[in-house]
Backbone as CSV, one residue per row, in Angstrom:
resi,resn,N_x,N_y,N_z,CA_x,CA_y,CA_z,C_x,C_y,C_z
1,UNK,9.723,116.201,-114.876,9.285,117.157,-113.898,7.996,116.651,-113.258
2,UNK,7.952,116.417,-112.144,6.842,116.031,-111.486,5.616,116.673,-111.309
3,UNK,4.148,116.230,-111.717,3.480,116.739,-111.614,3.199,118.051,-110.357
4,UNK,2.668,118.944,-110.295,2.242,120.231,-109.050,1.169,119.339,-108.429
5,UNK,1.008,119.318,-107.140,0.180,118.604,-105.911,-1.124,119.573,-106.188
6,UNK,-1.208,120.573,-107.054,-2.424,121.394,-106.464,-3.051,121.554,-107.736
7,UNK,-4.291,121.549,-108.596,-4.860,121.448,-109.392,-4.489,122.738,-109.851
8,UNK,-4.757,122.986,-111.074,-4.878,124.536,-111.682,-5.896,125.631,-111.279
9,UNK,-6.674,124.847,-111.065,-8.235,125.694,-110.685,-7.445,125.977,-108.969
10,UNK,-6.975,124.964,-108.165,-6.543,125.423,-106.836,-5.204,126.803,-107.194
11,UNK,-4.523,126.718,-108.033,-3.662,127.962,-108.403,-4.046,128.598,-108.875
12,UNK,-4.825,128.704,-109.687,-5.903,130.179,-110.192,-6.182,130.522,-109.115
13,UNK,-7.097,129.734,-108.307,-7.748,130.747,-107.054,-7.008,131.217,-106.335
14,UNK,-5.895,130.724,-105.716,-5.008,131.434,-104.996,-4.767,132.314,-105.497
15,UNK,-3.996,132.499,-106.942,-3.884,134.163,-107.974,-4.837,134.665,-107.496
16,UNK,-6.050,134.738,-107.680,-7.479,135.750,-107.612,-7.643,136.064,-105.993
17,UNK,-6.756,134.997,-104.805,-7.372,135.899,-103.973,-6.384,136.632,-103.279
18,UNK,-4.853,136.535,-104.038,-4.002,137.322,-103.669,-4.194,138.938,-103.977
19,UNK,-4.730,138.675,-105.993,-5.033,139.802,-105.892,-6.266,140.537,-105.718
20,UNK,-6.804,140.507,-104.792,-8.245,140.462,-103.496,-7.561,141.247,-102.878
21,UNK,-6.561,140.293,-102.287,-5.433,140.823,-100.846,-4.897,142.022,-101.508
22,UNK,-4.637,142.366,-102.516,-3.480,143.755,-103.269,-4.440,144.482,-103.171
23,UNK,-5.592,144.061,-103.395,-7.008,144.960,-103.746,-7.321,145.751,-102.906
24,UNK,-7.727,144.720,-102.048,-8.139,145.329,-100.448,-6.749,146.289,-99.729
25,UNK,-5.530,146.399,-100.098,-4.584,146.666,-99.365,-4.636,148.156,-99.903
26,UNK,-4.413,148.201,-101.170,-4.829,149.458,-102.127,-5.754,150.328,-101.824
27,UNK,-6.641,149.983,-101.307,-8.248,150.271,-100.799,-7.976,151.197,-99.429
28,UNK,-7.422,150.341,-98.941,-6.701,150.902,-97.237,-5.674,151.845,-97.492
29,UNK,-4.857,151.797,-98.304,-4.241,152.889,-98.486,-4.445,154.362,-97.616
30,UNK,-3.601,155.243,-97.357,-3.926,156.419,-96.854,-3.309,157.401,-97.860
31,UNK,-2.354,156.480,-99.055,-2.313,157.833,-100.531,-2.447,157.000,-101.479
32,UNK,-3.936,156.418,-101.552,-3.832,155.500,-102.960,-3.688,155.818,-104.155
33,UNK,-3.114,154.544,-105.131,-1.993,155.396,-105.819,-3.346,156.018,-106.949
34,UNK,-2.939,156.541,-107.620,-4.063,157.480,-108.881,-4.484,156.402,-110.035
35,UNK,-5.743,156.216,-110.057,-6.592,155.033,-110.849,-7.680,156.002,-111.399
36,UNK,-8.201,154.627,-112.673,-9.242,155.296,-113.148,-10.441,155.467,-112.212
37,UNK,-11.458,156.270,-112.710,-12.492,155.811,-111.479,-13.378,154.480,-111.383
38,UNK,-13.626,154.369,-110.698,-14.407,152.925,-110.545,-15.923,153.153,-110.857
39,UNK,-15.932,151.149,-111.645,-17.288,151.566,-112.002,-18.390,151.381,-111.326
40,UNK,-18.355,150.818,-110.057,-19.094,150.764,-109.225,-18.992,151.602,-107.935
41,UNK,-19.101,152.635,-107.557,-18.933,153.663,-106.259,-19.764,152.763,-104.878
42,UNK,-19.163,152.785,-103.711,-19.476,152.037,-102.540,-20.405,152.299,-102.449
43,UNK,-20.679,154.115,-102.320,-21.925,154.045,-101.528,-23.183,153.876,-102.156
44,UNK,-23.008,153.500,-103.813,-24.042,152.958,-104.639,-24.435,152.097,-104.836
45,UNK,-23.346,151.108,-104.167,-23.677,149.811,-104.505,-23.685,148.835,-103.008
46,UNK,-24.784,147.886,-102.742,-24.754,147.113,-102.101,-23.963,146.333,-101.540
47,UNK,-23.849,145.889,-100.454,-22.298,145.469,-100.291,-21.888,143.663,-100.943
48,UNK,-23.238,142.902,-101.508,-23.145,142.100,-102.466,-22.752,142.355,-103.716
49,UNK,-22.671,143.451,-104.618,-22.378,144.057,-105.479,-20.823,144.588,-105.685
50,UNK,-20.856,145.176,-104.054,-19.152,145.268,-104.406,-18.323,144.402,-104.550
51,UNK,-18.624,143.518,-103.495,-18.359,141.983,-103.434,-17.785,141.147,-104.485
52,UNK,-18.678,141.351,-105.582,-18.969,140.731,-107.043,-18.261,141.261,-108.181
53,UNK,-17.744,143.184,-107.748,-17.131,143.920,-108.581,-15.625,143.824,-108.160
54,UNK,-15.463,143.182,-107.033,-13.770,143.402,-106.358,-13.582,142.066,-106.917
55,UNK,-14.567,141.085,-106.967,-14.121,139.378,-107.546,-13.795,139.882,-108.918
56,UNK,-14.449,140.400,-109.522,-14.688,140.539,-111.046,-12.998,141.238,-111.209
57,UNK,-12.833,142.553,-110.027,-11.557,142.857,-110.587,-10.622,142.164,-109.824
58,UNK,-10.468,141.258,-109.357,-9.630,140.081,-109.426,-9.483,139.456,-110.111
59,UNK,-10.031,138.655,-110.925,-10.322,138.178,-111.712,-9.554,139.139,-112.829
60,UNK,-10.117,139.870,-113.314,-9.295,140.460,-114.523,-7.699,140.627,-114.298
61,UNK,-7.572,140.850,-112.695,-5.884,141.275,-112.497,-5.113,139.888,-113.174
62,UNK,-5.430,139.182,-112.379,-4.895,137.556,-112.671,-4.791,137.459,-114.431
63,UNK,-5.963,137.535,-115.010,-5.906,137.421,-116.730,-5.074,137.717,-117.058
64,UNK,-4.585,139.418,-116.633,-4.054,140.597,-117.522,-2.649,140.117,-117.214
65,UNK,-2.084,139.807,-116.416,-1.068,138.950,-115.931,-0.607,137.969,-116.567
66,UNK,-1.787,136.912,-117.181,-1.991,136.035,-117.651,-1.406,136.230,-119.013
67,UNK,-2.123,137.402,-119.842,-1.949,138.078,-120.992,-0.691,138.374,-120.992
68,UNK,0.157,139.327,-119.866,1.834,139.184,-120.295,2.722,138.593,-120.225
69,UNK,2.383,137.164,-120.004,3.141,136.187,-119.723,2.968,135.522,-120.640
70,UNK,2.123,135.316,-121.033,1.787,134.607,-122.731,2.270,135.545,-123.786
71,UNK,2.119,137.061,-123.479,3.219,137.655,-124.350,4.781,138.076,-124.755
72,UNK,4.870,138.108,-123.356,6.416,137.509,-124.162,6.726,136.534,-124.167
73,UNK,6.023,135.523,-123.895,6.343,134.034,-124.590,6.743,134.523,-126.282
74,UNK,5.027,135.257,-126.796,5.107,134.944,-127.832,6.276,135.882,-128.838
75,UNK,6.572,137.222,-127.684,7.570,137.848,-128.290,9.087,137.047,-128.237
76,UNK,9.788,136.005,-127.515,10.222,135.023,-127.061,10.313,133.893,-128.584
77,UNK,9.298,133.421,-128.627,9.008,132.077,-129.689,8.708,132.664,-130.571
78,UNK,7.997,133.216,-131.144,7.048,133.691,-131.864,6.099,132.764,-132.610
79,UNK,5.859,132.928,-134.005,5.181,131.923,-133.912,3.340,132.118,-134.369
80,UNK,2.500,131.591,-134.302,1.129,131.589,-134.378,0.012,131.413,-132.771
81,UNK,-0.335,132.644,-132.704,-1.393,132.111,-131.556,-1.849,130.521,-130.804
82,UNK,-1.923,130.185,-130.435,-2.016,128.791,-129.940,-3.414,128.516,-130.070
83,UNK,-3.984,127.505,-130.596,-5.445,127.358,-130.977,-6.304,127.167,-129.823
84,UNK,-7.094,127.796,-130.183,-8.190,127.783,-128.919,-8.113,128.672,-128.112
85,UNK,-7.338,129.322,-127.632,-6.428,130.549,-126.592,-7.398,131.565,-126.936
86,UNK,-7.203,132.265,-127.701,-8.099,133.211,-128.362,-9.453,133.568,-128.054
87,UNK,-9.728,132.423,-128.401,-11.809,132.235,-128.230,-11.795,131.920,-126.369
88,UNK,-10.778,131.195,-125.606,-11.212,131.079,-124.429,-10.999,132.407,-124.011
89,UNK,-9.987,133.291,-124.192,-9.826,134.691,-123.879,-11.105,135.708,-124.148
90,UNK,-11.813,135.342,-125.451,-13.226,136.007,-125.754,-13.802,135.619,-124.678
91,UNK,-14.109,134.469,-124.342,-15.486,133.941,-123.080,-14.709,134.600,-121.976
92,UNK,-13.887,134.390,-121.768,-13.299,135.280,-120.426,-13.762,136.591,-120.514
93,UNK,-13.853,137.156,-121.281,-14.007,138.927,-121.459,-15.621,138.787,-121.263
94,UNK,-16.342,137.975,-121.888,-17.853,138.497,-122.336,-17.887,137.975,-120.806
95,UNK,-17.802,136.765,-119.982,-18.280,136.218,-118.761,-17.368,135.475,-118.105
96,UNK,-16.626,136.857,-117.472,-15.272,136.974,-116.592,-15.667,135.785,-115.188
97,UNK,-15.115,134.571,-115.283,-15.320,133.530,-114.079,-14.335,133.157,-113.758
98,UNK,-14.459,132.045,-112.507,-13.014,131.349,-112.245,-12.632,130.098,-113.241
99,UNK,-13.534,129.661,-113.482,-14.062,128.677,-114.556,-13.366,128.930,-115.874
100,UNK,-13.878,130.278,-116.498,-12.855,130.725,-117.408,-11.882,130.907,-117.533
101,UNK,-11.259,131.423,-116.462,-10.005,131.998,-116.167,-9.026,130.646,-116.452
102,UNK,-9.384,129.269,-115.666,-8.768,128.197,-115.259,-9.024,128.300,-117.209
103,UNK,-9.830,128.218,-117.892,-9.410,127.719,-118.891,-8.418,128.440,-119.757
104,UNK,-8.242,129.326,-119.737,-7.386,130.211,-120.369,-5.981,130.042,-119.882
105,UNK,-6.059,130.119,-118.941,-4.603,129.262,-118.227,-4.101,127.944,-118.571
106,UNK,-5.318,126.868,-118.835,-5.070,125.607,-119.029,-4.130,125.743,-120.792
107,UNK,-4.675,126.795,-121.692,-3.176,126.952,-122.205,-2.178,127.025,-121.997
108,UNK,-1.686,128.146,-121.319,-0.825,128.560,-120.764,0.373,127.555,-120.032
109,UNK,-0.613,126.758,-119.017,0.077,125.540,-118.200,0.321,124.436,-119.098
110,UNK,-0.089,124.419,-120.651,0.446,123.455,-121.836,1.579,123.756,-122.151
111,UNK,1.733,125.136,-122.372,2.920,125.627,-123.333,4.244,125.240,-121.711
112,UNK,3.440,125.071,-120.510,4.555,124.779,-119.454,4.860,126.720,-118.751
113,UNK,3.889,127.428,-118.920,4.642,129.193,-118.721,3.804,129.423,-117.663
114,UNK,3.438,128.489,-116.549,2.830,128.648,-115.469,3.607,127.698,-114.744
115,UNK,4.245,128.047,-113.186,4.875,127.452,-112.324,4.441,126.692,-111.444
């Protein structure tokens, strides 16, 4: 199978800014659908701040995604956690980046469960 032309870090980001694009579309909505409340409110926060909180929840969409695709792998194989997976998933949580993200994936794209 031939290597993908586009780095992982270039397919992570595309994930994160699609779901940007879902984000923002959701946002526009005129009956958005029923969510928790947010933890940052617009008119409290700077518009660098929101900025940083819509990346951040991009960022998590992509993970959580991330997370069920690695789970039914593992419901699928079963098996033992994959080493290292774990602890990169901790740094992802404590200091949610793109950086991280790409690494947590870079499992993922081992086991081959990324396209």
């Amino acid at each position: 199978m031939p290597e993908s032309p586009e780095s992982l870090t270039d397919r992570m980001l595309a994930q994160v800014n699609a779901a940007q694009r879902a984000i923002d579309r959701r946002g526009r909505a005129t009956r958005p659908k029923l969510q928790r409340p947010r933890r940052v409110q617009p008119n409290q926060a700077t518009s660098s701040s929101l900025e940083s909180a819509q990346e951040t929840e991009s960022l998590h969409r992509v993970f959580r995604n991330l997370g069920i695709l690695y789970r039914r792998h593992r419901k699928r194989i079963g098996g033992p956690v994959t080493p290292g997976l774990r602890d990169a998933a901790y740094n992802f949580r404590a200091e949610p980046s793109l950086a991280s993200l790409v690494t947590v994936a870079t499992f993922l794209d081992e086991l081959k469960l990324l396209n």
